[in-house]
N, C-alpha and C positions, 0 to 999 in steps of 0.2 A: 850872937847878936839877934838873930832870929827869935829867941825866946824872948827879950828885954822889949824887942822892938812890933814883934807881932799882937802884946797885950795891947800896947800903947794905941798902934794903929784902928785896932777892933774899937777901943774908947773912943777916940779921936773923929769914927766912923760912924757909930752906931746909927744916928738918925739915917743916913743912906741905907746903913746896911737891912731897916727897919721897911725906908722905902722900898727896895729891892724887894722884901719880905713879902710887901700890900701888893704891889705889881706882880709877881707870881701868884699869888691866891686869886686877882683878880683873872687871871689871861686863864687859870685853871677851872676859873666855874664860869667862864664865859659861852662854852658850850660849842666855842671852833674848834678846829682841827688845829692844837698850835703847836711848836716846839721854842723851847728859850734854851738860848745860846749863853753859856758864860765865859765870856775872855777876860783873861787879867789884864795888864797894863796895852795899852795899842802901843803900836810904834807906827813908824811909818815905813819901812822897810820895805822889801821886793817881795814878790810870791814866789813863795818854796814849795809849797805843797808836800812840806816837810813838819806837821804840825800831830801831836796829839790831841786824843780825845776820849773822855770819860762819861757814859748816861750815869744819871742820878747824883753828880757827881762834878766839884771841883777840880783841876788835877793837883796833886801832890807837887810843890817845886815848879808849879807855871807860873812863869815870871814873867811873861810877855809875849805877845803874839804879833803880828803885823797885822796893819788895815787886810790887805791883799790877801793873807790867808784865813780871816774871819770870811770875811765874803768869799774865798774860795771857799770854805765848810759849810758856808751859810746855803748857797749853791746845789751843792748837792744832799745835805740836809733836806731842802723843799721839795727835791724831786724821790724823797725818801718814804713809802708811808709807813715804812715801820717805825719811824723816828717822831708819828705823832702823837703828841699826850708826854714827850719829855723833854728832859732838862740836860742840855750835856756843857760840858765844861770843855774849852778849847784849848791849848796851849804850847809852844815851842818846846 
């Protein structure tokens, strides 16, 4: 299913995914200290602080995350300074 339905969505997406694209080259030659977070689907779910995470990097199989554990990553992410100038990928 994965295979039939992941072309589709990438079409179906492209001007976002093109946004997203403009939005990181912009945050990248702005000249801050920044890091970009990418979570797949939010949920609204509780905090686990049970979540992966990947620099440079989507995660493989991240289906969804909670509000609660973006902002816990998000969190300790800022108080991070090795984590500035990338891009990491969040995910359950």
């Amino acid at each position: 299913m994965r295979y039939i339905m992941g072309p589709a969505v990438k079409t179906a997406l492209r001007c976002v995914y093109t946004d997203l694209a403009l939005m990181e080259d912009a945050v990248r030659e702005s000249g801050l200290d920044w890091r970009v977070v990418r979570p797949p689907r939010l949920t609204n779910g509780p905090l686990t602080a049970t979540y992966r995470t990947a620099y440079g990097q989507n995660l493989a199989r991240g289906v969804s995350v909670s509000r609660a554990d973006v902002a816990h990553f998000m969190l300790r992410l800022a108080e991070d300074p090795t984590a500035i100038g990338h891009v990491v990928g969040v995910a359950r």
